[in-house]
C-alpha positions as CSV (number, residue, x, y, z in Angstrom):
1,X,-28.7,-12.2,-6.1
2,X,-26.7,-14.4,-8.5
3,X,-23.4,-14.1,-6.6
4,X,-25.5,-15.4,-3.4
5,X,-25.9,-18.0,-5.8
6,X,-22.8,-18.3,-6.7
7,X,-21.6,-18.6,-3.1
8,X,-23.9,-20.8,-2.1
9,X,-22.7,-23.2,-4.7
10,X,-19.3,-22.4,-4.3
11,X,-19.6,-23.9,-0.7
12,X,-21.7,-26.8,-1.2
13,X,-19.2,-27.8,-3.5
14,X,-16.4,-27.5,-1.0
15,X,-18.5,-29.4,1.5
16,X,-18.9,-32.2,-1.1
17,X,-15.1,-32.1,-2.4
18,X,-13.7,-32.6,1.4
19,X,-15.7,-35.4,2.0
20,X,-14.8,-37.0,-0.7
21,X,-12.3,-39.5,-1.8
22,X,-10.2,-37.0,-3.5
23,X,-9.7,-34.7,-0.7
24,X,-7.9,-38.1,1.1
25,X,-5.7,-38.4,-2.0
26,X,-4.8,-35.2,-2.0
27,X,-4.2,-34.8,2.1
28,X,-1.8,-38.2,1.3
29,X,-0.2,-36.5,-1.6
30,X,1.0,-33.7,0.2
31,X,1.8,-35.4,3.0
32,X,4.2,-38.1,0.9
33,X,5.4,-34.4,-1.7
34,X,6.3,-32.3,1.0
35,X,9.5,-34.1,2.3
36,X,10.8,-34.7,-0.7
37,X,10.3,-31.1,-2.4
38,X,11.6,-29.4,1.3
39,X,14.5,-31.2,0.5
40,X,14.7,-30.1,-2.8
41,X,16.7,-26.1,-3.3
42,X,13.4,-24.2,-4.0
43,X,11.5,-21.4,-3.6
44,X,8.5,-20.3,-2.8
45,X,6.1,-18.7,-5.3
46,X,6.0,-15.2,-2.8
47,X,9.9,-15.6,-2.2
48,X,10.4,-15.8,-6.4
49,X,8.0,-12.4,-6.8
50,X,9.8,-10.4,-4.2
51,X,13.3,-11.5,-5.8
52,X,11.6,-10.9,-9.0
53,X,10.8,-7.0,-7.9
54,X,14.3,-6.5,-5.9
55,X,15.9,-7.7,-9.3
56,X,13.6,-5.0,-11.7
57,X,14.2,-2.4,-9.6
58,X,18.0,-2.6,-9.4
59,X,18.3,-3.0,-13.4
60,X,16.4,0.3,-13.2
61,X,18.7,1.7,-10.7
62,X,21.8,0.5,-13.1
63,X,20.3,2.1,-16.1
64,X,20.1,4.9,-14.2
65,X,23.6,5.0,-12.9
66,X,25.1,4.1,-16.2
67,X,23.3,7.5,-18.0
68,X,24.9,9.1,-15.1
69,X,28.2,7.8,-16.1
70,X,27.9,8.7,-19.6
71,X,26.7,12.1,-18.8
72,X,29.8,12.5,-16.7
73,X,32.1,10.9,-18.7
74,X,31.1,13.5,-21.8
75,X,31.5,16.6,-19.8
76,X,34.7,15.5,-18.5
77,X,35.5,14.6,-22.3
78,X,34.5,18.3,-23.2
79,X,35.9,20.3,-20.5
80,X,39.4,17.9,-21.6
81,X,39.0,19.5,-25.2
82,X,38.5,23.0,-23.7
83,X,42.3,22.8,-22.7
């Protein structure tokens, strides 16, 4: 019942807020920002998340790698000492 509530006020305030004055300002806002920041070099906050991911996985992948290397590099070292 009290997320009904909840809802129901939730929408009323929507209603209110774009018929107000300050839904105009903000419509002109964007419509004035939004030229000026596409020609600005940025990202988007989705782009920035997936770059963000593709970037912790391939720090993973080096740490990886480079305990692979050591590994390697340590039996090659031992089987050079066997000689």
């Amino acid at each position: 019942m009290n997320q009904n509530l909840f809802d129901e006020i939730n929408e009323k305030l929507k209603s209110v807020m774009a018929q107000s004055p300050a839904a105009d300002l903000e419509r002109n806002l964007r419509a004035m920002l939004g030229p000026a920041f596409a020609r600005l070099d940025l990202v988007s906050r989705e782009e920035f998340d997936i770059q963000r991911e593709v970037l912790a996985r391939t720090r993973a992948r080096l740490a990886e790698l480079e305990k692979q290397v050591t590994a390697l590099e340590s039996a090659a070292g031992a089987s050079a000492d066997r000689r």
